[in-house]
N, C-alpha and C positions, 0 to 999 in steps of 0.2 A: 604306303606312307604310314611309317609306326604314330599312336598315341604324340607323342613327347615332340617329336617333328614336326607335325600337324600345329602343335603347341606355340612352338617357337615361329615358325611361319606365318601365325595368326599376329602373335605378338608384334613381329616384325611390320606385318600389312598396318595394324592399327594406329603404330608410332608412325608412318609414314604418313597415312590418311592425317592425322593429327598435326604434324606440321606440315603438310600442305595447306592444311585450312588454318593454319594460325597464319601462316607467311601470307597467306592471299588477303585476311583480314587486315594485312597491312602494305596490300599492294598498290602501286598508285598504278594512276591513268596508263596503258600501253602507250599513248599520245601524250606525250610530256610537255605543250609548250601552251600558246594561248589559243584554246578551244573554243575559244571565243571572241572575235575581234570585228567589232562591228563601228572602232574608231580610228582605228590606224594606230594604236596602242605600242607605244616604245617606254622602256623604262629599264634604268639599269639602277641595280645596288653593290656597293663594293662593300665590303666583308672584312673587316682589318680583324685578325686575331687577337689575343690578349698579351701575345710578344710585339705587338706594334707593328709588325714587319711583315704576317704572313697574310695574302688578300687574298682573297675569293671575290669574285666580280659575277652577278644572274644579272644575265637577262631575260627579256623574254623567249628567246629561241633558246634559253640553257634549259637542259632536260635532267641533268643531276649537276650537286654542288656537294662540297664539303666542307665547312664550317666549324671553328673551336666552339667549345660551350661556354667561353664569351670571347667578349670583344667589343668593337663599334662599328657602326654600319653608316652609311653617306650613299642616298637613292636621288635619282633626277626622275622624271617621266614625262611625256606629252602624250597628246590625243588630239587627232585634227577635230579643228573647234570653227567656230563662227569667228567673225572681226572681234577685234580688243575692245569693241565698244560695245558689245555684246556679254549683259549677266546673265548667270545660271550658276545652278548649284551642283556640287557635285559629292559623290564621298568615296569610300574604300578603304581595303582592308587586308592584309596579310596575316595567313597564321599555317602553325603549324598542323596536318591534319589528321590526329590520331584517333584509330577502332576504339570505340566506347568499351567499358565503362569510363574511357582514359578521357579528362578533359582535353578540347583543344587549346594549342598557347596563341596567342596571338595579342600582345600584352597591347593600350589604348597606346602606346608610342609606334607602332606599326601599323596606326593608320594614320586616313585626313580625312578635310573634310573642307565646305566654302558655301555659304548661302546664298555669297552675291560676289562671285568672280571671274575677271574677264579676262582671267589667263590661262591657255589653254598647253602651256608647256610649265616644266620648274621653274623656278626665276633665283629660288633658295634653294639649295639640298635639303632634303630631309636627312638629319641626322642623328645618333642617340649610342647609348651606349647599352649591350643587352646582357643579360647574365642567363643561359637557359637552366629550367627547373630540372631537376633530378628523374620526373618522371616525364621528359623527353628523352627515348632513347637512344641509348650509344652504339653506336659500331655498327649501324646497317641503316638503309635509308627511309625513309618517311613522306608521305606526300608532303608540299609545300605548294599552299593554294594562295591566290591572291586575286582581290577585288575590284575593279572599278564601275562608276555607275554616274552617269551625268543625267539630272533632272529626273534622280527617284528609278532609272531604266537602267540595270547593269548591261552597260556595253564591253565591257573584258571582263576574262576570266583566264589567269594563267593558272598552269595544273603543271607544276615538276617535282622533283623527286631531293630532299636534305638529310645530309649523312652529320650528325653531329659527330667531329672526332672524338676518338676514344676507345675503349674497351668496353665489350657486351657484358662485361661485369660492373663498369662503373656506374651500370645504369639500377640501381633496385627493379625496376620495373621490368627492364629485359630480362631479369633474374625470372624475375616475377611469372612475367610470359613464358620463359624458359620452362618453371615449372608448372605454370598451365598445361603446357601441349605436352607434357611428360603424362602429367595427370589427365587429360585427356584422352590420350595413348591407352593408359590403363581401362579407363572405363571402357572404351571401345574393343579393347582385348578383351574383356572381361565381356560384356555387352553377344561378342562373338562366338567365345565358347559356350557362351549359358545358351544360345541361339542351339548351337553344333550340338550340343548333349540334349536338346529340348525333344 
């Protein structure tokens, strides 16, 4: 195998290694659903786009979704509980789950909370209207985790998978990443040959 071959073969291996390890950096759970269910945990959210008209509905058994980067959203959820005459506190949280340095989204209107409540299903929807940030990104999917915890003990945890619609360009940040694992790539090219001539 000449110089120059050896060359490009090296190149080749380093950009592969490179995004494997960028993509797994943003791999979710092989178990997509609730990993954790220690109350009989049900909850659904519907997903209305920002034409009004397109819905997206998670559950807890939903393993991926795909959602506009806005819209409004309307969740129900229950958890077997004690008699209605029964308080306790509860809270939780939904966010999106992105590889650092990237923050995670999970803005305070996607979650709850109750100091002294003896309802152990919705009674209201939780509803809201969301706009997501630019540096969630577009066009491939993202963990999406979500909380519950009655009396300070998280008893659910769901773990699935959100594709904000769009293009891998709309996003700066998949740019961004894009040119991570390009540059990445190189240094491990580079990295290999200085190894090979050493």
């Amino acid at each position: 195998m000449g110089r120059r071959q050896l060359s490009s073969s090296v190149l080749v291996a380093g950009w592969l290694v490179a995004t494997a390890v960028a993509f797994l950096a943003l791999a979710s759970p092989a178990h997509a659903d609730l990993t954790t269910d220690e109350a009989d945990c049900q909850g659904a959210v519907v997903v209305t786009g920002e034409d009004g008209e397109t819905t997206t509905t998670i559950t807890q058994d939903t393993d991926k979704a795909t959602v506009d980067a806005k819209g409004s959203y309307e969740g129900v959820g229950s958890i077997y509980g004690g008699s209605k005459s029964e308080e306790r506190s509860y809270s939780g949280a939904a966010k999106i789950d992105l590889p650092a340095p990237l923050p995670d989204y999970g803005p305070d209107s996607w979650a709850w909370s109750s100091d002294s409540s003896t309802t152990y299903a919705t009674e209201n929807p939780k509803t809201g209207d969301y706009d997501l940030p630019s540096f969630v990104p577009r066009g491939f999917y993202v963990p999406l985790i979500a909380t519950h915890s009655e009396e300070g003990e998280q008893v659910c945890v769901y773990e699935g998978q959100i594709k904000v619609d769009g293009k891998f360009t709309d996003s700066p940040i998949s740019i961004g990443f894009a040119v991570a694992t390009v540059l990445f790539g190189g240094l491990a090219t580079m990295a290999g040959l200085k190894k090979k001539g050493a």
